[in-house]
C-alpha positions as CSV (number, residue, x, y, z in Angstrom):
1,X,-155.4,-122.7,64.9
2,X,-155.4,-126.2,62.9
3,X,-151.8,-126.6,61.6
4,X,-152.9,-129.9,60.3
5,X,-152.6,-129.4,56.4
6,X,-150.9,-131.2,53.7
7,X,-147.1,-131.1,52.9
8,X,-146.5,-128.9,50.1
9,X,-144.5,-129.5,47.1
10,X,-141.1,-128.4,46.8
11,X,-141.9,-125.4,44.9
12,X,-139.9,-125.7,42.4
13,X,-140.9,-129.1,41.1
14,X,-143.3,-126.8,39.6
15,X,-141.8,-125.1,37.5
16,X,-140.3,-126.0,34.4
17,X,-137.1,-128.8,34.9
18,X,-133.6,-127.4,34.6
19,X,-130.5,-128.9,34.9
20,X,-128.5,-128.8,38.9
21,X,-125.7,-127.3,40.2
22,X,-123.5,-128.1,43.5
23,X,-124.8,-125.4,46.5
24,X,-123.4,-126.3,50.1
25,X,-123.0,-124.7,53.6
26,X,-120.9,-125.1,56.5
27,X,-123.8,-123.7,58.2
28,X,-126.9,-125.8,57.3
29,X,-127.7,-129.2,55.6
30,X,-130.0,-130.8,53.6
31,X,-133.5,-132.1,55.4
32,X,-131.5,-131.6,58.8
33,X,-132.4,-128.8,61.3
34,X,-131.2,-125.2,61.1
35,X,-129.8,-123.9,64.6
36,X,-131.4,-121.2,66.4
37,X,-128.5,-118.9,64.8
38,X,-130.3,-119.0,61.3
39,X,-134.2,-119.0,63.0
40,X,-134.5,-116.6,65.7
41,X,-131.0,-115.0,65.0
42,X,-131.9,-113.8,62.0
43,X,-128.3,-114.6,60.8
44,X,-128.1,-116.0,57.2
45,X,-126.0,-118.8,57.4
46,X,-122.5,-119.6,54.7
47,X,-123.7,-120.1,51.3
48,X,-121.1,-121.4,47.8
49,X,-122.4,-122.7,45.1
50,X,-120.2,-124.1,41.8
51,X,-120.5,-126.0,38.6
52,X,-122.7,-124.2,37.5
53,X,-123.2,-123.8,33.5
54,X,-121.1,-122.0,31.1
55,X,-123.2,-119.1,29.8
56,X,-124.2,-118.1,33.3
57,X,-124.0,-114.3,33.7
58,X,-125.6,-113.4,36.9
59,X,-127.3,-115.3,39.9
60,X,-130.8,-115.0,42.1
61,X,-130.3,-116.1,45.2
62,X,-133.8,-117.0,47.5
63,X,-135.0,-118.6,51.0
64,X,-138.2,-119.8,50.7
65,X,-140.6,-121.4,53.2
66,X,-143.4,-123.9,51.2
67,X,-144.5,-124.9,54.5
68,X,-145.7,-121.3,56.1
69,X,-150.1,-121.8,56.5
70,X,-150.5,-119.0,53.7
71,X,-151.4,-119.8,50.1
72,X,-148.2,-118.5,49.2
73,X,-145.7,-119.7,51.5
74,X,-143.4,-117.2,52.7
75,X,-140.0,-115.2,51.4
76,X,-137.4,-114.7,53.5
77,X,-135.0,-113.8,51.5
78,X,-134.1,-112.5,47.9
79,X,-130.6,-111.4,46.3
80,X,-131.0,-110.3,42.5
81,X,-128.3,-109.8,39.9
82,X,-125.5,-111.0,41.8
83,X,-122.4,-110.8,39.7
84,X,-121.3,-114.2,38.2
85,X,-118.0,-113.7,39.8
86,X,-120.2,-114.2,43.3
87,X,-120.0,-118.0,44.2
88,X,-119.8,-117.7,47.9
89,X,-121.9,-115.7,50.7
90,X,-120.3,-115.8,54.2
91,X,-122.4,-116.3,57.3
92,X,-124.3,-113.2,58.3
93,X,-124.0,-112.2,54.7
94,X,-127.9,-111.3,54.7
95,X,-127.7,-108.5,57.0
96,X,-124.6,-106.6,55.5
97,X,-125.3,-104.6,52.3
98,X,-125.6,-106.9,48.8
99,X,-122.1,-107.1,46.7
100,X,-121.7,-104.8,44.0
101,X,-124.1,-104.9,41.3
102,X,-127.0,-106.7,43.3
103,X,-130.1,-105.9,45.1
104,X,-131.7,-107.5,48.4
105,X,-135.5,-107.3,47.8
106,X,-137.7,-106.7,50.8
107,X,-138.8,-110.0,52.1
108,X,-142.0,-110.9,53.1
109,X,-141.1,-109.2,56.7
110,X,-140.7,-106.2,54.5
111,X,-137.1,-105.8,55.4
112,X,-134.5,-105.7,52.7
113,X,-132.3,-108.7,54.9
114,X,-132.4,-112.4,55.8
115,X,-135.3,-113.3,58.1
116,X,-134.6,-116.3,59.8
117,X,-136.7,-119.8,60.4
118,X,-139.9,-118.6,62.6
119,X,-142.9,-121.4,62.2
120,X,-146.1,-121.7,64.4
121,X,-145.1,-123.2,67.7
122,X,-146.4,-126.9,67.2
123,X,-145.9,-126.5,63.9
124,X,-144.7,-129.7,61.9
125,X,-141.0,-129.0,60.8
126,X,-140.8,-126.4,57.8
127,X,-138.5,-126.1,55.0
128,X,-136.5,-123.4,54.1
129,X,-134.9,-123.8,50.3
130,X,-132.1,-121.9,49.7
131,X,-132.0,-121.7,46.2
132,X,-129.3,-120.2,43.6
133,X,-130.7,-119.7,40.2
134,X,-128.0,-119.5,37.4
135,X,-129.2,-117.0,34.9
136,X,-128.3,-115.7,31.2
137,X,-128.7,-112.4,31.7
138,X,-126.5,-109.5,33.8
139,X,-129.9,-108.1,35.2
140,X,-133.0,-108.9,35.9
141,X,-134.1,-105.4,35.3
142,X,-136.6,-105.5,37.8
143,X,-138.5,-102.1,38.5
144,X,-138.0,-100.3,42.0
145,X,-140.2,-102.1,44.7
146,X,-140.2,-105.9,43.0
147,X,-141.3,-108.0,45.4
148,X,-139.3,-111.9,45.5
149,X,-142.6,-113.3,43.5
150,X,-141.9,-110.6,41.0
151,X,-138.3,-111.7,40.6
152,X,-138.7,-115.7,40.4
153,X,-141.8,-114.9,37.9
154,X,-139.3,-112.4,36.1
155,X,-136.4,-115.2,35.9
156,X,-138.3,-117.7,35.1
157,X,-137.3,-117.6,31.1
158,X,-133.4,-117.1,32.2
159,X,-132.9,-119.9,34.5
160,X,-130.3,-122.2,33.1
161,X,-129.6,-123.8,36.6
162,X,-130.8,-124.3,39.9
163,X,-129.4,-125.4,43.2
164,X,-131.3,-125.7,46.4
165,X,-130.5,-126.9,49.7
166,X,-133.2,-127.4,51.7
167,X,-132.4,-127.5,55.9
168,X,-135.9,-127.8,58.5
169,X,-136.8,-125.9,61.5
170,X,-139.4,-126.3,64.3
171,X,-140.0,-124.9,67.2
């Protein structure tokens, strides 16, 4: 297989600009790489996010991969309507059930979890953006079955904020 491709765009430069919030880990940083514990593990790693606007009432939370060779890059990981009271999700938090009042979609694995960091061996580093979308609404109201693309497509008017922190991961 030819890996050789072009570097996609961070996937949300393409959407329509909001304003940022803070979102940090102990577990993972920005542009540096993730450790085996959040790749192969399959263990999501410690998530908080703050200042975030007034008016927020619920949160999406996402892992995405721009960089998987499919047209569509690759989910990993979706939490929808998570309470506003939710600004912190401890390691391992992806395979544990969602707090009250959210929902884990099924990721593109087709498991309702985290799926860790698994590129091509060879494979130039990938991306994985955690992102935390601050919404104005207490539910996304999505039907049974929404897949991640249904819920970013479905937030998309309700985003007030974003924060996104993107680590890499090779192997």
């Amino acid at each position: 297989m030819d890996l050789e491709r072009p570097v996609a765009p961070d996937p949300y430069s393409l959407l329509p600009k909001v304003p940022s919030f803070e979102l940090t880990s102990t577990d993972v940083a920005e542009g540096e790489p993730m450790a085996e514990a959040h790749a192969s593990g399959n263990t999501s790693p410690q998530l908080a996010w703050s200042g975030f606007p007034e008016g927020t009432r619920s949160f999406l939370l996402n892992v995405f991969d721009p960089d998987a060779p499919t047209p569509a890059g690759f989910w990993h990981w979706t939490v929808v309507d998570l309470p506003v009271t939710v600004t912190s999700l401890p390691t391992g938090a992806g395979a544990q059930p969602a707090p009250e009042g959210a929902t884990v979609l099924r990721n593109d694995m087709g498991t309702a979890d985290y799926t860790g960091a698994a590129p091509p061996p060879g494979d130039r580093p990938h991306r994985y953006v955690f992102a935390v979308h601050a919404l104005d609404v207490e539910s996304l109201g999505l039907p049974e079955g929404a897949t991640p693309t249904v819920a970013a497509f479905m937030s998309l008017g309700h985003v007030l904020a974003r924060a996104t922190l993107a680590p890499v991961y090779s192997r």
